[in-house]
C-alpha positions in Angstrom: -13.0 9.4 -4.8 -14.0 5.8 -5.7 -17.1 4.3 -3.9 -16.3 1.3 -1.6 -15.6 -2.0 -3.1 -18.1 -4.7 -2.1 -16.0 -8.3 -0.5 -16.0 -10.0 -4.0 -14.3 -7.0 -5.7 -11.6 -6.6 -3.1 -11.1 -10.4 -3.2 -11.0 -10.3 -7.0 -8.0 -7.7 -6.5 -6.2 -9.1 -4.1 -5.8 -12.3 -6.5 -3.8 -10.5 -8.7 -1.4 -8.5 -5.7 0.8 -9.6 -3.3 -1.1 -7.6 -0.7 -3.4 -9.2 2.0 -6.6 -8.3 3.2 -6.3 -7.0 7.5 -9.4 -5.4 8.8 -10.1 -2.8 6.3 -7.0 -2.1 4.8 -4.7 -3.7 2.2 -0.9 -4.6 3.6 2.4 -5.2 2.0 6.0 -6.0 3.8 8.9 -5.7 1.8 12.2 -6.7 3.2 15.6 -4.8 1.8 19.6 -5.5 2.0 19.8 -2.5 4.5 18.5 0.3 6.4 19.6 2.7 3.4 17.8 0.5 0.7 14.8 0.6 3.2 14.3 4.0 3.4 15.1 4.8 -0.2 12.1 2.6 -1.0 10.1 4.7 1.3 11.4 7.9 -0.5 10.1 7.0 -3.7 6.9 5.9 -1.8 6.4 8.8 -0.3 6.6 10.7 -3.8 4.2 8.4 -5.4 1.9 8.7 -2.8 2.4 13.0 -2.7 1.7 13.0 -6.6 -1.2 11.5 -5.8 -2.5 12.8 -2.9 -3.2 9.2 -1.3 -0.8 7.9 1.8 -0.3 4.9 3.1 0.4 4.2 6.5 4.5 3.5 6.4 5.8 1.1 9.3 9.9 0.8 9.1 11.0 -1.8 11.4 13.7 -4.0 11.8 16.0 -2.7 10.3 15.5 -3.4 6.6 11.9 -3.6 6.5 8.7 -1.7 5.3 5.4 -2.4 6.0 2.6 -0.1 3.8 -0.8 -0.3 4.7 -3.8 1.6 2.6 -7.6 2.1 3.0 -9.8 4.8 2.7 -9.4 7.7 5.1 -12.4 9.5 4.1 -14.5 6.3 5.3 -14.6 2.2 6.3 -13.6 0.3 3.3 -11.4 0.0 0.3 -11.7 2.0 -3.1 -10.2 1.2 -6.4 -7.9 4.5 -5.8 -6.2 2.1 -2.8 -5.3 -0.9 -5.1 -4.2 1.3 -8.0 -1.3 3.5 -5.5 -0.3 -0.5 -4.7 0.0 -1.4 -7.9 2.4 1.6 -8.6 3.6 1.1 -5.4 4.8 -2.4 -6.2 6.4 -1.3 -9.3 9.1 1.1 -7.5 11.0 -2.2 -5.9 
């Protein structure tokens, strides 16, 4: 795995997602037309994240939203593997 990214390199990221820095973990709410669109968005999440072996925490609420968060499980931080799975992440809305 990727070593940690320092504060400047996570910032440097985030400029370019719309993710946002909580603690040590990236987050992202998307909000969908229904429950069905909801959890068909976590679907193809789920088989993204699989592929890669790299899961994000998955939040449904409401009832048409989705809240992924991602940070390094192994250890305290953020890694570029975590920005790359949002990038592809953000591509399967």
């Amino acid at each position: 795995m990727s070593g940690l990214l320092n504060e400047g390199e996570i910032e440097a990221r985030l400029k370019r997602l719309p993710w946002e820095l909580e603690g040590d973990e990236i987050v992202r709410e998307w909000r969908f037309e229904d429950f069905t669109e909801a959890i068909a968005f976590v679907n193809r999440v789920a088989d993204v994240a699989e592929e890669a072996n790299h899961h994000p925490d998955i939040l449904v609420h409401g009832w048409n939203k989705v809240r992924l968060s991602l940070a390094n499980r192994s250890g305290r931080g953020l890694t570029d593997v975590d920005f790359t799975m949002a990038e592809r992440f953000d591509a399967l809305q």
